[in-house]
NUGU-862261 format. One record per residue: residue in one letter; y, x, z of N, C-alpha, C in turn. Coordinates in steps of 0.2 Angstrom, whole numbers. Each point is the difference from the previous one (the first is absolute). Layout:
NUGU-862261
pt type: a | nc2: Y | nc1: X | nc3: Z | cac2: Y | cac1: X | cac3: Z | cc2: Y | cc1: X | cc3: Z;
...
***
This chain:
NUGU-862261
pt type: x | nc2: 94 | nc1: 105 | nc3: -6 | cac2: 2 | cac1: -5 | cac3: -4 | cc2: -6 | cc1: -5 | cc3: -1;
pt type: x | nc2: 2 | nc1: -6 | nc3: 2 | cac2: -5 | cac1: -6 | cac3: -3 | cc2: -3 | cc1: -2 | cc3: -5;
pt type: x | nc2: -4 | nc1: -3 | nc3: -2 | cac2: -2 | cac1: -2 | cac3: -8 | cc2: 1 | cc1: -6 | cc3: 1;
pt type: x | nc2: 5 | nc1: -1 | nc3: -7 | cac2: 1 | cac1: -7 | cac3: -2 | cc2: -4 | cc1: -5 | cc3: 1;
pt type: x | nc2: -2 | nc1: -7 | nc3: 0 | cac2: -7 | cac1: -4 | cac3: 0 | cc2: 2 | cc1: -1 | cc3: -7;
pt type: x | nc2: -7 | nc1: -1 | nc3: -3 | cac2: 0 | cac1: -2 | cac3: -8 | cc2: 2 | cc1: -8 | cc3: 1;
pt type: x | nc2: 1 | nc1: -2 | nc3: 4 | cac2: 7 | cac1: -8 | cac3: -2 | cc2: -2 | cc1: -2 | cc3: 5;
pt type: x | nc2: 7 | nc1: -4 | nc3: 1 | cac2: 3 | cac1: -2 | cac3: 6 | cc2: -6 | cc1: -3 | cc3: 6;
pt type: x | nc2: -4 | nc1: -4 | nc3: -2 | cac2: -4 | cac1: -3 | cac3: 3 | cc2: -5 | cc1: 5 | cc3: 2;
pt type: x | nc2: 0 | nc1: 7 | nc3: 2 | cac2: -4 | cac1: 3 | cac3: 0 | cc2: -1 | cc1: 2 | cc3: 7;
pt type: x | nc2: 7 | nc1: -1 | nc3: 2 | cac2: -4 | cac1: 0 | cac3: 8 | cc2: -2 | cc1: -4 | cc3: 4;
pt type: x | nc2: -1 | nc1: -8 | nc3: -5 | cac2: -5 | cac1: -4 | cac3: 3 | cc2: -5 | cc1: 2 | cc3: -2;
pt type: x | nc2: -5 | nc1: 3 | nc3: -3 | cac2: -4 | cac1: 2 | cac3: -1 | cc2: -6 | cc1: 3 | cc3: 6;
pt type: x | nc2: -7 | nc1: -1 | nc3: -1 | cac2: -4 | cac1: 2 | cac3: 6 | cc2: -6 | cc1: 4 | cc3: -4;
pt type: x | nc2: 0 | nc1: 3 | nc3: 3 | cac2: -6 | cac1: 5 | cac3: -1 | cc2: -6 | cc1: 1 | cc3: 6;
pt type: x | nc2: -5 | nc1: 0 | nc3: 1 | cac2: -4 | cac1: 0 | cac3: 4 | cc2: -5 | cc1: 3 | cc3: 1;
pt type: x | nc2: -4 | nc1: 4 | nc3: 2 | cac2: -7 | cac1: 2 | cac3: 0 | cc2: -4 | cc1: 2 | cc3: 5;
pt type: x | nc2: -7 | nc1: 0 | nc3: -1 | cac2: -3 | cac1: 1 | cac3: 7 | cc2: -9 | cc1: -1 | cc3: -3;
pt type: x | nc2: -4 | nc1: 2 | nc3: 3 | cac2: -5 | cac1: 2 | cac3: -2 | cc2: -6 | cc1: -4 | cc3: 5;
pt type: x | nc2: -5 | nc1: -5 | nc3: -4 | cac2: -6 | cac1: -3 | cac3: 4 | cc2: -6 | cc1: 4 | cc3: 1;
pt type: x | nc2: -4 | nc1: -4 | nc3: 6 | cac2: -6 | cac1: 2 | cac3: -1 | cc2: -2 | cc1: 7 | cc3: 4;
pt type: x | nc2: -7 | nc1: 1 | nc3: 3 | cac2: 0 | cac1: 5 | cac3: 3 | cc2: -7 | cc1: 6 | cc3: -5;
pt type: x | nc2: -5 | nc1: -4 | nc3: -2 | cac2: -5 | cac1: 3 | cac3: -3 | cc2: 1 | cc1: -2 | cc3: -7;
pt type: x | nc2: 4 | nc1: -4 | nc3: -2 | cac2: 2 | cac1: 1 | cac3: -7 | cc2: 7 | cc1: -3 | cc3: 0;
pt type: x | nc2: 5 | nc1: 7 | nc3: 0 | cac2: 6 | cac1: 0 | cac3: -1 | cc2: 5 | cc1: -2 | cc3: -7;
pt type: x | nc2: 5 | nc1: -4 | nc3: 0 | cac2: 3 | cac1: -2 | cac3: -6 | cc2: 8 | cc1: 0 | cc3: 3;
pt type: x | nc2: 3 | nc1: 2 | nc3: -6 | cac2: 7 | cac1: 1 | cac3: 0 | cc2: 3 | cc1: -6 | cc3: -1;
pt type: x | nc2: 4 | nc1: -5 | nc3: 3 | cac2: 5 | cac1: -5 | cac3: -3 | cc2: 5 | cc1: 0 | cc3: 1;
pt type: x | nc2: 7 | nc1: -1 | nc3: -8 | cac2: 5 | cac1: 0 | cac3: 3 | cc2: 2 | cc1: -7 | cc3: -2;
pt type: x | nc2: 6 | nc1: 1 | nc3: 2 | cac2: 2 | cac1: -10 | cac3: -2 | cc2: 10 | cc1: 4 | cc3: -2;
pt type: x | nc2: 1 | nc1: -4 | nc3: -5 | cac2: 7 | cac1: 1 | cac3: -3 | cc2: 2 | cc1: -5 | cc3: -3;
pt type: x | nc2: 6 | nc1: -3 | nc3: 5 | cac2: 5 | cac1: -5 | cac3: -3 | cc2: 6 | cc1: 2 | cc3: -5;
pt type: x | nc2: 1 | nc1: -3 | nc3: -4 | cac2: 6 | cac1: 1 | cac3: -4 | cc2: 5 | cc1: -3 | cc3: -1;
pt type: x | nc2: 4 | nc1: -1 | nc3: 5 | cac2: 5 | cac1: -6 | cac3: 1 | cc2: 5 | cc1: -1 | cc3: -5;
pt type: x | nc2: -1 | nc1: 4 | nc3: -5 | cac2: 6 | cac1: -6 | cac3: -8 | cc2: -3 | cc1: -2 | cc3: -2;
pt type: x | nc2: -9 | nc1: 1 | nc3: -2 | cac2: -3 | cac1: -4 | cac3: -4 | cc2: -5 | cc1: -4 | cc3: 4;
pt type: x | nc2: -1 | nc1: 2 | nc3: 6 | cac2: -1 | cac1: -6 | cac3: 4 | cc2: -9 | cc1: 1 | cc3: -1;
pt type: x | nc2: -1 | nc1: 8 | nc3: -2 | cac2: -8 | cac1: 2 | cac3: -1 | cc2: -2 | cc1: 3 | cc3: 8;
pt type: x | nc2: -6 | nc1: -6 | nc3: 0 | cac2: -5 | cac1: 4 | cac3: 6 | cc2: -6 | cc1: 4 | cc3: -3;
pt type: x | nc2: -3 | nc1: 6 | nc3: 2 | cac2: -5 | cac1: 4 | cac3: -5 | cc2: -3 | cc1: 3 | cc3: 7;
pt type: x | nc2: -6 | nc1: -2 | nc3: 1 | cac2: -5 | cac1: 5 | cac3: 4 | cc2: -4 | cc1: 3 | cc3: -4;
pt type: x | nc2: -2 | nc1: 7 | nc3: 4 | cac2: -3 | cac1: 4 | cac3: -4 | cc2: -7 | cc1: 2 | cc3: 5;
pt type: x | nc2: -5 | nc1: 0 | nc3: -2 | cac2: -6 | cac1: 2 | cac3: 3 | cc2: -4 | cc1: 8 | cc3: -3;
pt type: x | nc2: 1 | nc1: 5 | nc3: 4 | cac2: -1 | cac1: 6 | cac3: -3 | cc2: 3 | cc1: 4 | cc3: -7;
pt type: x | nc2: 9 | nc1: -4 | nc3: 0 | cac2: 1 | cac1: 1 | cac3: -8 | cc2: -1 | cc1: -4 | cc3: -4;
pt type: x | nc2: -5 | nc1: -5 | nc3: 0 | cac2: -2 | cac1: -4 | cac3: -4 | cc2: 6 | cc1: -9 | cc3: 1;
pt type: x | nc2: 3 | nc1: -3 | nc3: -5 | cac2: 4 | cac1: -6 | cac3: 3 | cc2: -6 | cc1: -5 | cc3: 2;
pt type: x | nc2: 0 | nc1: 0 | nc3: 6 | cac2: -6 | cac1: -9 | cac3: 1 | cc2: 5 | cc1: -6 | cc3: 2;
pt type: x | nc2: 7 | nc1: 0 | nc3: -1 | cac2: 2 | cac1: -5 | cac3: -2 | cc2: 7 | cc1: 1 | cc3: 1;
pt type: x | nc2: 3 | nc1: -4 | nc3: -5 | cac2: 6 | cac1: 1 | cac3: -4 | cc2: 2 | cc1: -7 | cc3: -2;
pt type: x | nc2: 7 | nc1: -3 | nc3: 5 | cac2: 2 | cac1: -9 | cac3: -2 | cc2: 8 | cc1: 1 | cc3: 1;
pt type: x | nc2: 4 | nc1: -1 | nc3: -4 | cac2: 9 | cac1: -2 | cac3: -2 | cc2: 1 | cc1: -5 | cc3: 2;
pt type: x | nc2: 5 | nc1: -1 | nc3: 4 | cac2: 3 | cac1: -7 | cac3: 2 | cc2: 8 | cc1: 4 | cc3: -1;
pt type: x | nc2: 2 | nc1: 0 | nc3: -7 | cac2: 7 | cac1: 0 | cac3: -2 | cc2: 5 | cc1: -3 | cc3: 6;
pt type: x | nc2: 0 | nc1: -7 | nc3: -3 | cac2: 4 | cac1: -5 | cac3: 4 | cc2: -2 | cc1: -5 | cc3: 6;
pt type: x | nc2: -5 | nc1: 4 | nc3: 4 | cac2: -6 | cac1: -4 | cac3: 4 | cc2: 7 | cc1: -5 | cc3: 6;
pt type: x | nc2: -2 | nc1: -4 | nc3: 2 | cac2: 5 | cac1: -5 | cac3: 4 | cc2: -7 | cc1: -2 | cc3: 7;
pt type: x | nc2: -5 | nc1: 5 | nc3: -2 | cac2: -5 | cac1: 0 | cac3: 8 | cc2: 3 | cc1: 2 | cc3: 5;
pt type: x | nc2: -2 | nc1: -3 | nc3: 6 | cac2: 4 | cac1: 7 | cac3: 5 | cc2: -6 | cc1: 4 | cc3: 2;
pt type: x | nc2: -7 | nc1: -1 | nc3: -2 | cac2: -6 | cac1: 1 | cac3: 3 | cc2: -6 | cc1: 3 | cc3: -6;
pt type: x | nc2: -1 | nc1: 5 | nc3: 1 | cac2: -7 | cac1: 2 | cac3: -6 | cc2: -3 | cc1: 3 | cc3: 3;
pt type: x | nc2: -7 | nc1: -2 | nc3: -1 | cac2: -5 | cac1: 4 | cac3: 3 | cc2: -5 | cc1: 6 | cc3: -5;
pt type: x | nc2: -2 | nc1: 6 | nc3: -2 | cac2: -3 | cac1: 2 | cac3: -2 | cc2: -6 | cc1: 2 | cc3: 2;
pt type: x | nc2: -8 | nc1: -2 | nc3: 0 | cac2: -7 | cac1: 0 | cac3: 2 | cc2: -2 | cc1: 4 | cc3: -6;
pt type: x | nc2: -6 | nc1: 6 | nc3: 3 | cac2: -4 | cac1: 2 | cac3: -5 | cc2: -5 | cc1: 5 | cc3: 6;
pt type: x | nc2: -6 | nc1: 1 | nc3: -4 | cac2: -8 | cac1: 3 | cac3: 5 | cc2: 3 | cc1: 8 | cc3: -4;
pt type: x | nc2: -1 | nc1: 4 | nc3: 6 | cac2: -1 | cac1: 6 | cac3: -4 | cc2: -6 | cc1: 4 | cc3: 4;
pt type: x | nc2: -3 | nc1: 4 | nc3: -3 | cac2: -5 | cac1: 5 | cac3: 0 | cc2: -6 | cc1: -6 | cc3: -3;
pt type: x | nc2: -6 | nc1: 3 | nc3: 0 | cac2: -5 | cac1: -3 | cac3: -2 | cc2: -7 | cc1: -1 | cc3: 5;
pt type: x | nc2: -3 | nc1: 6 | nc3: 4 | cac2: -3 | cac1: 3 | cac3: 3 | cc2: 2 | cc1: -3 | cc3: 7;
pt type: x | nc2: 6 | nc1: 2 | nc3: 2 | cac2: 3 | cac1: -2 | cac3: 6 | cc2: 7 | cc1: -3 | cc3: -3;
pt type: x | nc2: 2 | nc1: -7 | nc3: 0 | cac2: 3 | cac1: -4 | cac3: -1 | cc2: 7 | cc1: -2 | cc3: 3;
pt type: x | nc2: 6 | nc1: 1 | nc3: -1 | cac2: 5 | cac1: -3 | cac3: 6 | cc2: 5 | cc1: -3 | cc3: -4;
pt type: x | nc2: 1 | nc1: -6 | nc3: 5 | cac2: 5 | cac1: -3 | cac3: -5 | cc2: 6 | cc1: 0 | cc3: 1;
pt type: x | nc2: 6 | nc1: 1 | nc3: -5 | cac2: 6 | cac1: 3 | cac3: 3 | cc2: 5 | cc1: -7 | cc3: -4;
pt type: x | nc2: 4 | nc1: 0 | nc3: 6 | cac2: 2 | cac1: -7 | cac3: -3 | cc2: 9 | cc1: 2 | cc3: 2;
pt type: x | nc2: 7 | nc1: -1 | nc3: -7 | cac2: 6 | cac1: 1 | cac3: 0 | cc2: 2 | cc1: -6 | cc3: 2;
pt type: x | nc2: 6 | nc1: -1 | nc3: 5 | cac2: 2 | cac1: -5 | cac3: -1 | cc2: 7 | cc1: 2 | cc3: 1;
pt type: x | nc2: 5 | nc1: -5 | nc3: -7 | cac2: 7 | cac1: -1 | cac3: 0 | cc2: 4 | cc1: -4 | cc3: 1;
pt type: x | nc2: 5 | nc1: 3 | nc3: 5 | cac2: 6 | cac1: -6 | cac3: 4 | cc2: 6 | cc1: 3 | cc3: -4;
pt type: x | nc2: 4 | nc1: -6 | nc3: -1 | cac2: 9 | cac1: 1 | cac3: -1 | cc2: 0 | cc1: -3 | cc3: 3;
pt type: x | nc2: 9 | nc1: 0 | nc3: 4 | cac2: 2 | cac1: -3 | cac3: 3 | cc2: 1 | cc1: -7 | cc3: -1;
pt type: x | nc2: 3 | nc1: 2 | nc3: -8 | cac2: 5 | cac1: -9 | cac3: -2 | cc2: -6 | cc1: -1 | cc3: -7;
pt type: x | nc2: -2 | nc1: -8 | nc3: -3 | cac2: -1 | cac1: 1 | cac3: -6 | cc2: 5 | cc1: -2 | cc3: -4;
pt type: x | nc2: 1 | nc1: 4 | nc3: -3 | cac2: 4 | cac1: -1 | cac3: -6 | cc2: 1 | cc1: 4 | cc3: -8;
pt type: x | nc2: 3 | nc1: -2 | nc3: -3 | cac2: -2 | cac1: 3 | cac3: -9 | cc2: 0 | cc1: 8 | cc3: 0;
pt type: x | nc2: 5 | nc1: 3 | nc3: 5 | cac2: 0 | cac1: 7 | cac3: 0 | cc2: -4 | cc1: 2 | cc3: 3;
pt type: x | nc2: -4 | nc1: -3 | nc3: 2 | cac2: -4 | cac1: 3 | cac3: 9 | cc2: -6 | cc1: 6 | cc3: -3;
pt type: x | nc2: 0 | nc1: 3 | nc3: -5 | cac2: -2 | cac1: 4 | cac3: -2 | cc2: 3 | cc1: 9 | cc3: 0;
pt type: x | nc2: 7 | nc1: -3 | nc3: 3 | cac2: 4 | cac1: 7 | cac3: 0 | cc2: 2 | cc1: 0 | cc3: 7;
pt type: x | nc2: -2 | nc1: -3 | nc3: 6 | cac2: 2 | cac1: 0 | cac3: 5 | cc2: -6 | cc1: 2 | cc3: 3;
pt type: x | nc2: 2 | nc1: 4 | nc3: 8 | cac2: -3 | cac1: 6 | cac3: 3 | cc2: -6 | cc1: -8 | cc3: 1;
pt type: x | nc2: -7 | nc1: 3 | nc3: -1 | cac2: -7 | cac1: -5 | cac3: 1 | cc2: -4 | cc1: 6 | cc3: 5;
pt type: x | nc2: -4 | nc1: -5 | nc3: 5 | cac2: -3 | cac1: 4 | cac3: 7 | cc2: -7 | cc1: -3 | cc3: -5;
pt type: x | nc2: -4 | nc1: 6 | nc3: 2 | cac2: -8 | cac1: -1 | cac3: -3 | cc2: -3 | cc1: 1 | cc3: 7;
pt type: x | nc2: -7 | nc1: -2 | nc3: 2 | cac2: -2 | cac1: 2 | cac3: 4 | cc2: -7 | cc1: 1 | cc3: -4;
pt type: x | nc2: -4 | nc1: 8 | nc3: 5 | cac2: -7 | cac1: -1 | cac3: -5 | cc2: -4 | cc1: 1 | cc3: 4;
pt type: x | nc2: -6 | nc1: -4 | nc3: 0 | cac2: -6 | cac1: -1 | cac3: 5 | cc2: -7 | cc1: 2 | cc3: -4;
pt type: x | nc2: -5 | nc1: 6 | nc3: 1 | cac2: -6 | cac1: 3 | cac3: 1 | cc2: -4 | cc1: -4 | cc3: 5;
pt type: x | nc2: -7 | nc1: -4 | nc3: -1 | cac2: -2 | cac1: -2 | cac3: 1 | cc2: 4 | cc1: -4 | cc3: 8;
pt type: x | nc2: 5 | nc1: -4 | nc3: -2 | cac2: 3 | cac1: -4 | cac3: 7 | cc2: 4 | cc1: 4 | cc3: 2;
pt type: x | nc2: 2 | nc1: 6 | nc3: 0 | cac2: 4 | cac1: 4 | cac3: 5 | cc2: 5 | cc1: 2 | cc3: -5;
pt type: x | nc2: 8 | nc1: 0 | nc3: 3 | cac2: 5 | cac1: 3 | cac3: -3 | cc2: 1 | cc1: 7 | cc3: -2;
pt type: x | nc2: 0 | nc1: 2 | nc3: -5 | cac2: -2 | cac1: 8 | cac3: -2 | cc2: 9 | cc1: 3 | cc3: -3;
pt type: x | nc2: 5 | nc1: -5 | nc3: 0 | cac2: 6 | cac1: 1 | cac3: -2 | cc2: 4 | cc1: -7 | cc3: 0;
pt type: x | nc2: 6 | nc1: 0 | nc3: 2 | cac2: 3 | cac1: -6 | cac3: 0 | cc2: 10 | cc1: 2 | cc3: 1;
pt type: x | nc2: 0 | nc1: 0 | nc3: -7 | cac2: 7 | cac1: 2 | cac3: -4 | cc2: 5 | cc1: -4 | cc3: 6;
pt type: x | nc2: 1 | nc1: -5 | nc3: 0 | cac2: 7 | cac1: -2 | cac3: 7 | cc2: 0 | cc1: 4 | cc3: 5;
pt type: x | nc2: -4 | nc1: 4 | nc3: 1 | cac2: 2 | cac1: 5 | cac3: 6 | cc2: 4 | cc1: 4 | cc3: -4;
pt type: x | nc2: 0 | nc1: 4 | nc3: -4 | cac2: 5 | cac1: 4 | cac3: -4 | cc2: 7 | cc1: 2 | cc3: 2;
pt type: x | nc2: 5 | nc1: 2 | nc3: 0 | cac2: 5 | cac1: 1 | cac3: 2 | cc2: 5 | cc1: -3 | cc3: -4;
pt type: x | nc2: -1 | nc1: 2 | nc3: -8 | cac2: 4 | cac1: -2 | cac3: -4 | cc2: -4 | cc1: -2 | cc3: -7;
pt type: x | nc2: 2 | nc1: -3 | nc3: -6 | cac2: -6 | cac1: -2 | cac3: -6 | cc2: 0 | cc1: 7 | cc3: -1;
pt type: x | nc2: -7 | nc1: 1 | nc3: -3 | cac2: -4 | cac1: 7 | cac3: -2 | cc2: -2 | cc1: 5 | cc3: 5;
pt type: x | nc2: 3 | nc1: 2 | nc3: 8 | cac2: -3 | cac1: 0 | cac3: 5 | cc2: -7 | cc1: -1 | cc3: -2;
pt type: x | nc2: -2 | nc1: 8 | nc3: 6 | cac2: -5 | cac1: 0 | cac3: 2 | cc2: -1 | cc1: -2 | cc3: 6;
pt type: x | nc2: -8 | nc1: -3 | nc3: 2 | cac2: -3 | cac1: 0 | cac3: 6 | cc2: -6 | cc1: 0 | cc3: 2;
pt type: x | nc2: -4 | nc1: -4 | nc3: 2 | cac2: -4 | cac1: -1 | cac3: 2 | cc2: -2 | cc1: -4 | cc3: 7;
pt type: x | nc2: -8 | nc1: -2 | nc3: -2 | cac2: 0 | cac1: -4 | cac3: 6 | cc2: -5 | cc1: 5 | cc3: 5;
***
């Protein structure tokens, strides 16, 4: 038996995680919420950034931030939808995530929204 999604929008929903860094290690996840339209990265557990676009009508967001201290890399989200429009918060959104330049994950490969893969 399957588990319900806690609301409809949940299988637009993306979850992702993956870990930088070779001499100083850090965990990051990134989690979109496609009813409330929350993007939330987390860096070892901790939120290093957290932005809402309820009703956003972008087709395009970028999310930029440094992680580690010692040994530094920059991880940068970017978000495509298809169409812009008022609902485009509930419809299947392709992220692509780049470490230091290089794709480490990029959702439009997926098979279906909430699919998993890998680059």
């Amino acid at each position: 038996m399957s588990k319900k999604p806690k609301h409809y929008y949940a299988r637009y929903d993306v979850d992702v995680s993956f870990d930088v860094g070779s001499a100083e290690r850090h965990h990051v996840s990134f989690h979109w919420d496609a009813k409330w339209g929350t993007a939330i990265v987390q860096v070892d557990g901790q939120v290093a950034l957290r932005e809402r676009h309820l009703l956003g009508i972008r087709k395009f967001r970028r999310y930029e931030l440094s992680v580690g201290e010692a040994e530094q890399h920059s991880v940068v989200i970017e978000k495509r939808k298809p169409l812009a429009a008022l609902d485009g918060s509930w419809r299947h959104q392709s992220f692509v995530i780049l470490v230091d330049g290089f794709a480490v994950e990029d959702t439009s490969r997926r098979d279906h929204p909430g699919g998993e893969s890998g680059v």
